[in-house]
C-alpha positions as CSV (number, residue, x, y, z in Angstrom):
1,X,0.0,0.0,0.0
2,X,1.4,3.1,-1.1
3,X,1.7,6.1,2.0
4,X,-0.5,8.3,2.3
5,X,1.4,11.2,1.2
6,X,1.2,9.3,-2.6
7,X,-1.9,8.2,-2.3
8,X,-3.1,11.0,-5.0
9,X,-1.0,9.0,-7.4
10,X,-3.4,6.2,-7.6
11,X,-7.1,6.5,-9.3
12,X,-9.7,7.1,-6.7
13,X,-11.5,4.3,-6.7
14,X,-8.4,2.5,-5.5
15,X,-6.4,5.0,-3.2
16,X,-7.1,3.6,0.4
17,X,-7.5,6.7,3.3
18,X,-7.6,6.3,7.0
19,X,-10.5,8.8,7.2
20,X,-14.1,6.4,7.3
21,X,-15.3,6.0,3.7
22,X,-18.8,5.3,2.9
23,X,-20.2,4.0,-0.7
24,X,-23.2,6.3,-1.3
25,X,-25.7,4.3,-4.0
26,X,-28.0,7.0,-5.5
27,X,-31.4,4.9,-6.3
28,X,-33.7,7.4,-8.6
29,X,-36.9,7.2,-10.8
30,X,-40.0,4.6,-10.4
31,X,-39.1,1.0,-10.5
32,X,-39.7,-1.3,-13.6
33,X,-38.7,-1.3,-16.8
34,X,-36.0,0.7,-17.8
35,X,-36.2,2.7,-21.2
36,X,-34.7,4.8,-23.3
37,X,-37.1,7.9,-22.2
38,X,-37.9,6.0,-18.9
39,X,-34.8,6.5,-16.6
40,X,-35.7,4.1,-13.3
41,X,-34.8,1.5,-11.2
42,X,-34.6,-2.2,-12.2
43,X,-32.9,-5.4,-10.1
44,X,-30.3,-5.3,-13.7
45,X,-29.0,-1.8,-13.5
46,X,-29.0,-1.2,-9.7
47,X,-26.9,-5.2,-8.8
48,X,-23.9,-3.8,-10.4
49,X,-23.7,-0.7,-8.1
50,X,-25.0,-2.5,-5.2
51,X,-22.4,-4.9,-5.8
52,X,-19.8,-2.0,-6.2
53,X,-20.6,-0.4,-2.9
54,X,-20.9,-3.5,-0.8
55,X,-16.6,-4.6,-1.9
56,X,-15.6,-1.0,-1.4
57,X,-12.2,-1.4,1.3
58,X,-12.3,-0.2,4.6
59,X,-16.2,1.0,4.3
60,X,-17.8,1.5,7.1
61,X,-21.5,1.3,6.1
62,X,-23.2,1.9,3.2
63,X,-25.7,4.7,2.1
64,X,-28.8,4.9,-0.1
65,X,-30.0,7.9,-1.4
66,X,-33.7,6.5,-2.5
67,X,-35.9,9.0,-4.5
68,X,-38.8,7.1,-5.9
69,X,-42.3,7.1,-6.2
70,X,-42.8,2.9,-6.5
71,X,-43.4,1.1,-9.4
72,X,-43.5,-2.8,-9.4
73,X,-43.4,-5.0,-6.3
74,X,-41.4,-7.8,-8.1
75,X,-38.8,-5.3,-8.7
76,X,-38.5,-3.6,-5.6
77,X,-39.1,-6.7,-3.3
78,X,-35.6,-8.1,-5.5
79,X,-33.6,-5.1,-4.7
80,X,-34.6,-4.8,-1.0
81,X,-33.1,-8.7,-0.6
82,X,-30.2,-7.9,-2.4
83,X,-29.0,-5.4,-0.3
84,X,-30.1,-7.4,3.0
85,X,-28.1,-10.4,1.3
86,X,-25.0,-7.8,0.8
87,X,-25.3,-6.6,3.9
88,X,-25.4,-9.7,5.8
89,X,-22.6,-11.3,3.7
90,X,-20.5,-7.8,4.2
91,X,-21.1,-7.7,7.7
92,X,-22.0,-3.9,6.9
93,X,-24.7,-1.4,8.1
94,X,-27.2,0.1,5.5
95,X,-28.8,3.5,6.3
96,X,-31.5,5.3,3.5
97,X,-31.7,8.7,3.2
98,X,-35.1,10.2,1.6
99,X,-35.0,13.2,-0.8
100,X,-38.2,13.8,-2.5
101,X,-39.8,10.1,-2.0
102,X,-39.6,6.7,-0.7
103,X,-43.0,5.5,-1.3
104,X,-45.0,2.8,-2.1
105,X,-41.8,0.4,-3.7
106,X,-39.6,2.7,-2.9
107,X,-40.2,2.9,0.7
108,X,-39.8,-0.8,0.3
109,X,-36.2,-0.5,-0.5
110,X,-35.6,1.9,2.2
111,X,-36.9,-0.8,4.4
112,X,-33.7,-2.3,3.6
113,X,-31.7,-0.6,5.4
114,X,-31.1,-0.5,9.7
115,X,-32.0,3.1,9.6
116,X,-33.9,5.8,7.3
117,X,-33.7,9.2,7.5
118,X,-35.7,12.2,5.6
119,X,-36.1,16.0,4.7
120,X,-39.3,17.2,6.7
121,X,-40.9,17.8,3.6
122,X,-39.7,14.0,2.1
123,X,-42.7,12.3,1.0
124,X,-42.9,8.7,3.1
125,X,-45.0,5.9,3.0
126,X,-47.7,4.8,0.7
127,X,-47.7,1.0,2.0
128,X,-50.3,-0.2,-0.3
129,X,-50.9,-2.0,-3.9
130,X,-52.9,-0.1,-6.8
131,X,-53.6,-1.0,-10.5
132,X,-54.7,1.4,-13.2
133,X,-55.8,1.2,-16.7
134,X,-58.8,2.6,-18.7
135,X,-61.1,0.7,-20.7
136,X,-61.5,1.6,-24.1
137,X,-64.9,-0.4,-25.7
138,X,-66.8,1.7,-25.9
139,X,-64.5,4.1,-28.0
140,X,-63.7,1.3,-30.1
141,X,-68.1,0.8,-30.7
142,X,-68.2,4.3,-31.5
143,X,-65.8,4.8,-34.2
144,X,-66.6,0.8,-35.9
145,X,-63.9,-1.1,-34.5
146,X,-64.2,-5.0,-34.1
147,X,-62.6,-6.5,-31.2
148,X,-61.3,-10.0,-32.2
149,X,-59.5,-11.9,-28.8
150,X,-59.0,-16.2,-28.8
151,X,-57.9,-17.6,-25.7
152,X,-56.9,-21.3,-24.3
153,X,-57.3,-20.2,-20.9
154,X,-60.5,-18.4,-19.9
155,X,-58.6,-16.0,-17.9
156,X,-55.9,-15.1,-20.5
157,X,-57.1,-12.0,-21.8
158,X,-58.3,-10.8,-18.2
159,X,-58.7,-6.9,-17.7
160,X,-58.5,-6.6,-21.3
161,X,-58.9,-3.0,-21.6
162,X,-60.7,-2.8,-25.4
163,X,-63.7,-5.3,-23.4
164,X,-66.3,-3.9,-20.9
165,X,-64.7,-4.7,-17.4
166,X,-65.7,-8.3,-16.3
167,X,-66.6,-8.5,-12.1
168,X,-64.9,-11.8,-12.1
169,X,-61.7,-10.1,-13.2
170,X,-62.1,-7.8,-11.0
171,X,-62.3,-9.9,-8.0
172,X,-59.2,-11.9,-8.7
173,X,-57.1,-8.9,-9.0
174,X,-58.0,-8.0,-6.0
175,X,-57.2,-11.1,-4.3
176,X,-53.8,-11.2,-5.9
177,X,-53.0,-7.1,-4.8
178,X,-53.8,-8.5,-1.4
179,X,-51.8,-11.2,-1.4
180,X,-48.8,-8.7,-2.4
181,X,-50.4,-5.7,0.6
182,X,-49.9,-8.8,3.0
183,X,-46.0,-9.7,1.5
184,X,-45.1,-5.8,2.0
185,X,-46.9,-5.1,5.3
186,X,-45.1,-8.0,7.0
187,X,-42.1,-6.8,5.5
188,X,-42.5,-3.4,7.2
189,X,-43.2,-5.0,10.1
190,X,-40.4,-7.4,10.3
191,X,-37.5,-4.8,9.6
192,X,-39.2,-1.7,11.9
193,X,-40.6,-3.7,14.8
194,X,-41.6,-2.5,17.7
195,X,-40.6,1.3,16.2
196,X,-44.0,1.0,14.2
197,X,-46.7,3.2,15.8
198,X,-49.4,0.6,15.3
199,X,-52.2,3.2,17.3
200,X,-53.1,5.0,13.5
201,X,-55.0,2.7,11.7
202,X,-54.1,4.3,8.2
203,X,-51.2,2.9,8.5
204,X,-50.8,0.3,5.8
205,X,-54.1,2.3,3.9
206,X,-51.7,3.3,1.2
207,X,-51.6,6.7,2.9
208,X,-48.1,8.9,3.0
209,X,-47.3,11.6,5.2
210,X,-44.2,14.1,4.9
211,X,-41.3,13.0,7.3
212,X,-42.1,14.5,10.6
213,X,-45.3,12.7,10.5
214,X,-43.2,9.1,9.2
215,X,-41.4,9.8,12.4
216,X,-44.2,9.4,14.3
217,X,-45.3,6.8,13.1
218,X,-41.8,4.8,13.4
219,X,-41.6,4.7,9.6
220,X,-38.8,6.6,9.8
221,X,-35.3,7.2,12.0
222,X,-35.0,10.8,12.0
223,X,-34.9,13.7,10.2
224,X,-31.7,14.9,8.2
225,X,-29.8,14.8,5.0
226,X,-26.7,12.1,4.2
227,X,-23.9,14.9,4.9
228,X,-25.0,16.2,8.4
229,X,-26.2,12.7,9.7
230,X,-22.9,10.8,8.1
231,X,-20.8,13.9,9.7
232,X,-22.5,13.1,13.1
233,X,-21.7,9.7,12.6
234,X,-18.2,9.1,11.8
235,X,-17.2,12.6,11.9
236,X,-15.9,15.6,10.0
237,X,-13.4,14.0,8.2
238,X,-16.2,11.0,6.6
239,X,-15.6,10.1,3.1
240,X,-18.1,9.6,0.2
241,X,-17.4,7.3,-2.3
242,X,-20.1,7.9,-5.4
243,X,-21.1,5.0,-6.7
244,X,-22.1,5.7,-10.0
245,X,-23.5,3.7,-13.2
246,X,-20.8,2.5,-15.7
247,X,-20.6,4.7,-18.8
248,X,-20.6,3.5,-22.2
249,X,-18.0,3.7,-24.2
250,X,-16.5,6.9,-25.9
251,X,-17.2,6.0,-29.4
252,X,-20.9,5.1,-28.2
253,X,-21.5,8.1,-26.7
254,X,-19.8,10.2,-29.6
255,X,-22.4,8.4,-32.4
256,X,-25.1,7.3,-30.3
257,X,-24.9,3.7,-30.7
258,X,-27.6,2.0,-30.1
259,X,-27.9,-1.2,-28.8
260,X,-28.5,-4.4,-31.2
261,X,-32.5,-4.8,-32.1
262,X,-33.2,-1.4,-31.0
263,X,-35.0,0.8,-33.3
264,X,-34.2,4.5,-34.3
265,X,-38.0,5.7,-33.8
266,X,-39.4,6.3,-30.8
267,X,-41.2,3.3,-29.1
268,X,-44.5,4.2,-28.3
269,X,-44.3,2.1,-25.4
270,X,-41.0,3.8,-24.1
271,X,-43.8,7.5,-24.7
272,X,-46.3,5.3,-22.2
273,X,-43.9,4.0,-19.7
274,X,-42.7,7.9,-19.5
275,X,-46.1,9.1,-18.6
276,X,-46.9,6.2,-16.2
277,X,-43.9,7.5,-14.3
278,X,-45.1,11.2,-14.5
279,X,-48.4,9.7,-12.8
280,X,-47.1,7.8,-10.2
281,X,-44.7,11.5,-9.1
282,X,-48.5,13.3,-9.8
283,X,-50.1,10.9,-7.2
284,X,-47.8,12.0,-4.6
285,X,-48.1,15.8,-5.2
286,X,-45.0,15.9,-6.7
């Protein structure tokens, strides 16, 4: 190891300090999918950096800076065991930090970690399951469209949105939505314990509060941001060490290369998924 007087002579990522370092992991957007014109979360992108932070020398925890609105349970339930895993293996405390959001999946993820703290104003909560489409038959009746759907599977085209909304359908999504409330209350419940103010009974409504109200209701910590609360921590002298999404490569960037199979027009979907994501900040006020 070279002295600490050279160490500036070594890239950053591999100089070693005697000040306490901690691997900040910045997790942003609404979790899903990711696209071209939907920047999010997924279990793909956000292994790498978790992996990153977790086998960072002489770390002393590790942060997440979580700023999400939710998105997919799947996705976020994958993600909060892969940092548990990594911090079990790692022998390593994890402590969230809140910026605008940590609701619904995202407050998931922060569940993660042995301590989350937020801005007063953070938005917190949301423990609850939702679904939303539209239904377009009778648009489709109105303008002389014929809708034309064969199944082997009498539930295969369920919630179809260009057919009038069948009750049945209805009924089993809600039975599977509470089947996922129950996964991510006991979650909650497991990983804040006895710090859960179980007296308000909108607590697992799908309700949020800002973050002197989560701390309350033991959904949060405390109240801060990452550089006062890590200062108070390990003191003045605490290190952050970004860790930040791999870049592509020069000549990619330079000629915006696109990936094999991927088309030069703009995806339609890729135009929905954006808006999706606008909704789920619009539900929140945000």
């Amino acid at each position: 190891m070279l002295p600490a007087r050279l160490q500036f002579l070594l890239p950053p990522k591999y100089r070693v300090y005697s000040d306490p370092i901690i691997p900040v992991v910045r997790l942003s957007g609404a979790i899903g999918a990711v696209m071209p014109l939907r920047t999010g979360l997924a279990m793909s992108s956000v292994a790498p950096l978790l992996e990153r932070a977790f086998s960072v020398p002489g770390a002393r925890a590790v942060a997440l800076v979580i700023n999400s609105p939710g998105g997919s349970a799947a996705q976020s339930h994958l993600i909060f065991k892969r940092v548990r895993a990594l911090a079990e293996e790692k022998k390593l405390p994890v402590i969230a930090f809140v910026e605008d959001a940590a609701a619904s999946g995202g407050y998931m993820i922060a569940c993660a970690a042995d301590e989350i703290y937020a801005d007063p104003a953070s938005i917190v909560g949301s423990i609850g399951v939702v679904s939303a489409s539209f239904g377009f038959h009778e648009l489709i009746e109105r303008i002389g469209i014929e809708r034309r759907v064969h199944t082997a599977g009498k539930s295969k085209a369920m919630l179809d949105p260009f057919r009038p909304e069948n009750p049945e359908d209805v009924v089993r999504l809600k039975g599977l939505q509470r089947q996922i409330h129950d996964v991510f209350v006991g979650l909650v419940r497991d990983r804040r314990g006895e710090k859960l103010n179980d007296s308000y009974d909108d607590l697992f409504s799908g309700a949020f509060w800002v973050g002197a109200e989560a701390l309350d209701l033991g959904l949060i910590d405390g109240l801060g941001d990452i550089r006062t609360i890590l200062r108070q921590r390990f003191g003045e002298k605490v290190r952050f060490r970004m860790i930040e999404p791999a870049r592509p490569p020069l000549l990619g960037r330079l000629f915006g290369r696109r990936s094999l199979g991927q088309s030069s027009l703009i995806d339609p979907g890729e135009i929905v998924g954006a808006l999706e994501e606008r909704a789920a900040w619009a539900r929140l006020g945000l």
